[in-house]
C-alpha positions in Angstrom: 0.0 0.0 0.0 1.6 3.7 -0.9 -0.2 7.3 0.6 1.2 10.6 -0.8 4.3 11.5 -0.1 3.1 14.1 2.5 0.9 11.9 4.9 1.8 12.6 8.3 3.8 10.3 10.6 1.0 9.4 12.4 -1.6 8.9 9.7 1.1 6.0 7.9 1.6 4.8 11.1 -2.7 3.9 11.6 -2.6 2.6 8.3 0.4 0.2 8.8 -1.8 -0.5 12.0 -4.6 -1.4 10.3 -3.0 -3.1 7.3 -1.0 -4.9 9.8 -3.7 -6.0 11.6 -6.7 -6.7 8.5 -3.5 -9.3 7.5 -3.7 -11.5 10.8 -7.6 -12.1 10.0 -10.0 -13.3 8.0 -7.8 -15.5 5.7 -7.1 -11.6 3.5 -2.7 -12.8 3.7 -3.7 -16.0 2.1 -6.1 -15.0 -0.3 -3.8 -12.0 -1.6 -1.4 -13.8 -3.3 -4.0 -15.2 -6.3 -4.7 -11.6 -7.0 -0.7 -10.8 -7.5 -0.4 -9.0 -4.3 2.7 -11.0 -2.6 1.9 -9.5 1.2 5.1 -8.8 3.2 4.3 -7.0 6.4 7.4 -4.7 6.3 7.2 -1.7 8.6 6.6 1.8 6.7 10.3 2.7 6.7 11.0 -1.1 5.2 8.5 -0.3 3.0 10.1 3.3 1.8 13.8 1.9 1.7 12.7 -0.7 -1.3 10.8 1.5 -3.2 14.0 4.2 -3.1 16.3 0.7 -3.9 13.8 0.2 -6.9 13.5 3.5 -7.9 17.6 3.8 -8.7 17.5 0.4 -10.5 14.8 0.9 -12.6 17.0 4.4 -13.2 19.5 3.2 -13.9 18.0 0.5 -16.4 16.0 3.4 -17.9 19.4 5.0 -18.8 21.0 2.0 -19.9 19.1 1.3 -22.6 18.1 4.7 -23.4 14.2 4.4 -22.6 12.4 7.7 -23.3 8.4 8.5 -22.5 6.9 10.4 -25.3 
């Protein structure tokens, strides 16, 4: 799950609450994967270092091969 980049602290940490908490029930963790959701459970600064990791290699992949939007 992502929230603009200017939620406050305390509003990402509810929703990690939540999220955290709607996986432990209800059979949702096991369900998500057939929908190509692969539910990890990472804490939001977990969350926020892989997206940044991603970010810079699908930069760098972009530059690689010369990939332009028009």
């Amino acid at each position: 799950m992502v929230a603009p980049i200017k939620t406050p602290g305390n509003i990402i940490a509810i929703l990690n609450a939540e999220i955290v908490n709607a996986l432990k029930v209800g059979g949702l963790r096991e369900k998500l994967p057939a929908t190509g959701v692969e539910p990890i459970g990472s804490t939001p600064w977990e969350f926020a270092a892989v997206m940044v990791a991603h970010t810079q290699a699908m930069r760098k992949t972009i530059h690689a091969e010369s990939i332009r939007t028009d």
